[in-house]
N, C-alpha and C positions, 0 to 999 in steps of 0.2 A: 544621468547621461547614458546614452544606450551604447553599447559595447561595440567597439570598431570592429568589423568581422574581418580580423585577422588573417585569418587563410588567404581570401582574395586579396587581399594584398601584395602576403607572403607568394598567392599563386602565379601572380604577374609576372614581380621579377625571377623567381625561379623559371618560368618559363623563358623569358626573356636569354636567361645566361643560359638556358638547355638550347635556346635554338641559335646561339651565336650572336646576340643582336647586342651585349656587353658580355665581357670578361665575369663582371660583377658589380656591387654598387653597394648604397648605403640609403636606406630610406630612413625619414624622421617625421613623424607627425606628431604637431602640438597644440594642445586645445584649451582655451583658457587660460593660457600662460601654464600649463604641464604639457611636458613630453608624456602625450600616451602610446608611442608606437617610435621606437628605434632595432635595426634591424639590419646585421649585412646580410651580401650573400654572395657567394662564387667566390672569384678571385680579385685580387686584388693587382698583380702580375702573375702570369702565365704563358709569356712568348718572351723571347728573344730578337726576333727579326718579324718583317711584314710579310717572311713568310711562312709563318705562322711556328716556327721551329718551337718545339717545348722549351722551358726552363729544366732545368734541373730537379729543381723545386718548388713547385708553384707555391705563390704566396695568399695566403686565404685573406679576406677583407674582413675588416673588422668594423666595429663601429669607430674606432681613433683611427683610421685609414685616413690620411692624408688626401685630399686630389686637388690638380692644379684647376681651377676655378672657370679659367677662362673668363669668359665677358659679366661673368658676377661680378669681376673687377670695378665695372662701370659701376653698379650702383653704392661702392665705397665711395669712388671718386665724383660723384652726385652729393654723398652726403658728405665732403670735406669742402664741395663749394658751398653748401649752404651751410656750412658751418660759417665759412670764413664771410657770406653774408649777413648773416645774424651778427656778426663781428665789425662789421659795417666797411668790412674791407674790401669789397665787391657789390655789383648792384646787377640784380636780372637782368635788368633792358638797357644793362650800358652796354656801348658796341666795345668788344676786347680791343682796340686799339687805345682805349682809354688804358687799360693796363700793360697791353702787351705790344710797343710803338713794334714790332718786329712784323707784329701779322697784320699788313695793311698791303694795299695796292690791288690788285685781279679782280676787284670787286668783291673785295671783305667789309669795305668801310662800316657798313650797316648790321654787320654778324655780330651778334649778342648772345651774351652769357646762355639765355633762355634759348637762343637757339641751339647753340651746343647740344645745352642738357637736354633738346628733344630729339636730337636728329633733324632737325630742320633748318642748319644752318646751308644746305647747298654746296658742303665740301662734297670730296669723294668718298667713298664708302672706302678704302683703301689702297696703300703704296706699296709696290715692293721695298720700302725702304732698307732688310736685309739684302737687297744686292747692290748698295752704297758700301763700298769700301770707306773704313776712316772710325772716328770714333762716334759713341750713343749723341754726342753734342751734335758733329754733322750729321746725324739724320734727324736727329728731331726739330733742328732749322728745315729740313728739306720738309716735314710735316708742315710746320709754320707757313712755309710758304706752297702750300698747297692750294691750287687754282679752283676756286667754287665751279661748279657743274650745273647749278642751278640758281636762282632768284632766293636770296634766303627768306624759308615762311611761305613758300610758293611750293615745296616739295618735299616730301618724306627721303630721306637716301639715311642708313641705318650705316652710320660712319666712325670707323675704329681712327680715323683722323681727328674727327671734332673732339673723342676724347683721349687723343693722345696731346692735344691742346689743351685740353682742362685740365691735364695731370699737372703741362708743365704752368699753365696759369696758380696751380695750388702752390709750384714750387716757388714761384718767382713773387708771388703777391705775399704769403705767409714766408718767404727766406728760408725754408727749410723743404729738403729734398721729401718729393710724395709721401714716400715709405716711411719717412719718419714723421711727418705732421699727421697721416693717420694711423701710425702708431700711438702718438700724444695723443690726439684727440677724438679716437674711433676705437682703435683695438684694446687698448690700455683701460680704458673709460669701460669697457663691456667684457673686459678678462679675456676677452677674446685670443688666449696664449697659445696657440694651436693654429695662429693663422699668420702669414707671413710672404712677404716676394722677398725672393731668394733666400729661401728655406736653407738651416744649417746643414751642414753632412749629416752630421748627427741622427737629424730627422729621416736622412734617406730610408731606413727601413721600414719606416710609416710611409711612404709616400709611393702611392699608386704611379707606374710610368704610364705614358701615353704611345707612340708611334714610335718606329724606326725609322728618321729623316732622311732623307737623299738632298733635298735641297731646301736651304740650305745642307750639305752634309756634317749631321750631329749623330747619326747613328741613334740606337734608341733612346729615346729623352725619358729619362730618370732623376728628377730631384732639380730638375730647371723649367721652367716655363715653355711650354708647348709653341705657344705661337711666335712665331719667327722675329716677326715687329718687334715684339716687346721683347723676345732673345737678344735681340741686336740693338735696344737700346739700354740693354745693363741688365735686363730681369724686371726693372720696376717702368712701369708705363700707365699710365688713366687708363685702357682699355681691356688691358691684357695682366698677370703676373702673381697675383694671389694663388697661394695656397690655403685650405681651411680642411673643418671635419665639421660631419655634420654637426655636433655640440655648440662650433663658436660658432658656425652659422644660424642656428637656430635664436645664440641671444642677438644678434643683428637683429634678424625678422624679428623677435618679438618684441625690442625697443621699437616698432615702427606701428607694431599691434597696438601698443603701448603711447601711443602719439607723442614717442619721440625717450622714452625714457623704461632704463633695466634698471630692475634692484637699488630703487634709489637713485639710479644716479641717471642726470640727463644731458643729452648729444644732440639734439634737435627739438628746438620747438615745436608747439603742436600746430602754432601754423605755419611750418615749416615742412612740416610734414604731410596736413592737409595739401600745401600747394603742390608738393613732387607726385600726391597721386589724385590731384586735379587733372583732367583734361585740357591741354595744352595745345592741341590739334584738331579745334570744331572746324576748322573750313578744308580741311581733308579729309577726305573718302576713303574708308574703309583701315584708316591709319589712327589709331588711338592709344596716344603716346603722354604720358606725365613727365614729370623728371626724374631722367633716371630709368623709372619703374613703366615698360607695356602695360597697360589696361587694358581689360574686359576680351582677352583672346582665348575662345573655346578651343584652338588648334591644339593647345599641350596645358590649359588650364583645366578642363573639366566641359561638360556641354551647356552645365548652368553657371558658366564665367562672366556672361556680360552682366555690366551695369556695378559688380561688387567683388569683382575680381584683379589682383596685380602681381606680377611678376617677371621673371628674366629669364634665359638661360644664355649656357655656357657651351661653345661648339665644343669640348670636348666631353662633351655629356650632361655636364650638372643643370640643377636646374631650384630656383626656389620659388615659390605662388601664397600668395597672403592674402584669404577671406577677411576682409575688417568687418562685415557685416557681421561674420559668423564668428570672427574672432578664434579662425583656424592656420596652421601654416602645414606647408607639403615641402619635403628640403629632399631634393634626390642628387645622388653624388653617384657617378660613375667615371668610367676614362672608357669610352664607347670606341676612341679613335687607339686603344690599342691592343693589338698593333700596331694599324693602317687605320686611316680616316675613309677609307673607301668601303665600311660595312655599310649597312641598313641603320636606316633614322632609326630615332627613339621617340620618336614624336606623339605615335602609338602610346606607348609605353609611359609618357609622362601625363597623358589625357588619362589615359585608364584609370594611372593610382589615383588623379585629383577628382574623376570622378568615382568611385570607391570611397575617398573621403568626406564627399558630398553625401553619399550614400547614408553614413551611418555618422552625421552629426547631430 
C-alpha cells in the first residue's frame, strides 16, 4: 500500500482554520476496512457570539469531538426505511398514502417511497415550520401536508420536507419514535455509542457548538441541533438532528463498504445496498442521485468522482464520500457555521482532501 502523504492532508485543513474558513475539524480516512489517517485540528469552540467575541478558553478538537451532523441525518433515515423494507413493512413504489392516509390530497397521490428517498418527490425543499407556534406534532402535520411544487419524477428539488416524512413514516409504520428504531436497529447494531439526537448534557463538553441564533432566538447552539426545523420539532427529525464522531461514523460508512454488514453483524442487505447507490435519476440532467446517498459529484468529491463515487454532506460542515471501487472512505467533521453561517464554503476544502486521497491509493 503506498503511504498517504500525510502532510497535504494535514496541509489543507491547517490552512483552512489559519484562514478562517472552519474553527476546526476532524478528518478520518479508511482503506480496506482500517483507519489509516484520523486527525483533528484547530478548535473545536472558540467564539461566544457571531461576533466573533473570544471564549475564555478555547476548546481544542479532538478526534472524540462530537459535531451535529446536519443532513448526514438523511442517509440514517435512508437506511431505517430500507430496513423496515426488507421487513416487508414498506414497499419503494408504493404511494405513501398507502401508509400514511394523512399525506394525501394537493397532488401527493402518486408520491412514493422511492420518491422520497431521492428528492424527486416534488415537495418543497423547505418550511419555516419553526415559526408555527404549538407543539413538534403541529408542525410536522404542517410538513405532511406540504403542497408538491412539482410533478413527482419530473424534477430534482433536494427536500429537508420529504425527509422529515420519512422520519415520521419510520415512526408510524415500525410504532416506535425515530430515534429509538435507529437506535435498535442502526446505532446499537454498529456500537455506534457516540452518536445520538438530543445528545445528554453530559456529552456537552465533547460536543462542538455551531452559530449564535437570532431567529429563531437560541443564542449560541451548544449541545442541541443547529437546524431550526428539527429544533422545533423535539431535536429528532429524518432530515436533520444527529450527533456523531468521526469513529461511529466511520463504522456506518464501512458497513455500506462492506455491502451492508460491520463486524459480523448485518443492517442492510447487499441488495439493499446495491439499490441506494443505484442511480435512481436517468431521465434527469446533470442530477445523479441514489437512495439517500449523491453519486458521482466532483464538486466536494474528488475530480475522479464520477462513475464510482458517493456521498453527502451536512450544512454545517460535515461531510462523508465512499470509493466502493477503491474500497476508500473520506469522513470530515467540522462546525463551519460557527459562529455564523455567513463564512466561506468548504466546498474547496472537502474536493482537495478527497482528491489527496485519490492521490495516494
Amino acid at each position: 500500500m503506498k503511504r498517504i502523504e500525510w502532510t497535504e492532508i494535514d496541509g489543507i485543513m491547517q490552512q483552512a482554520v489559519k484562514k478562517g474558513v472552519i474553527p476546526g475539524g476532524v478528518v478520518l480516512v479508511a482503506r480496506d476496512g482500517r483507519i489509516v489517517k484520523l486527525r483533528a485540528y484547530g478548535w473545536s469552540a472558540r467564539y461566544r457570539d457571531a461576533r466573533k467575541t473570544p471564549l475564555p478558553q478555547a476548546v481544542p478538537a479532538t478526534t472524540n469531538t462530537l459535531y451535529d451532523v446536519a443532513s448526514l441525518t438523511k442517509l440514517f433515515t435512508a437506511t431505517a426505511v430500507m430496513r423496515l423494507i426488507e421487513h416487508g413493512r414498506l414497499s419503494l413504489d408504493a404511494p405513501l398514502g398507502r401508509y400514511l392516509s394523512d399525506f394525501a390530497g394537493e397532488g401527493k397521490e402518486s408520491i412514493t417511497v422511492r420518491h422520497l428517498l431521492s428528492h424527486t418527490s416534488g415537495l418543497p425543499a423547505n418550511l419555516p415550520l419553526y415559526q408555527t407556534p404549538g407543539p413538534p406534532e403541529k408542525r410536522i402535520r404542517l410538513a405532511m401536508g406540504a403542497k408538491p411544487v412539482a410533478t413527482p419524477g419530473t424534477r430534482y428539488i433536494y427536500s429537508d420536507i420529504g425527509y422529515m416524512v420519512l422520519g415520521e413514516l419510520v415512526h408510524r409504520v415500525s410504532g416506535k419514535s425515530l430515534d429509538q428504531y435507529m437506535q435498535e436497529q442502526i446505532l446499537q447494531p454498529l456500537s455506534m455509542s457516540s452518536t445520538a439526537f438530543r445528545p445528554p448534557d453530559a456529552w456537552k463538553a465533547k460536543i462542538a457548538p455551531t452559530e449564535e441564533q437570532t431567529v429563531p432566538l437560541r443564542g449560541l447552539v451548544w449541545g442541541e441541533v443547529h437546524d431550526e426545523n428539527a429544533w422545533a420539532l423535539g431535536g429528532v427529525a429524518g432530515h436533520a438532528g444527529l450527533f456523531s464522531t468521526a469513529g461511529d461514523l466511520a463504522r456506518f460508512g464501512q458497513m455500506f463498504l462492506n455491502e451492508g454488514s460491520w463486524d459480523g453483524v448485518r443492517v442492510l442487505r447487499p441488495s439493499s445496498v446495491r439499490e441506494m447507490f443505484r442511480l435512481q435519476t436517468p431521465a434527469l440532467s446533470h442530477v445523479e442521485r441514489g437512495l439517500g446517498w449523491e453519486l458521482h459529484q466532483p464538486r466536494d468529491r474528488g475530480e475522479h468522482a464520477e462513475g464510482k463515487r458517493a456521498g453527502h454532506t451536512g450544512f454545517t460542515g460535515t461531510s462523508i464520500v465512499l470509493d466502493r471501487e477503491e474500497g476508500w472512505m473520506l469522513i470530515v467533521l467540522t462546525n463551519r457555521v460557527h459562529p455564523t453561517r455567513e463564512g466561506p464554503s468548504i466546498a474547496m476544502v472537502r474536493k482537495r482532501l478527497a482528491d489527496a486521497v485519490e492521490k495516494d491509493r
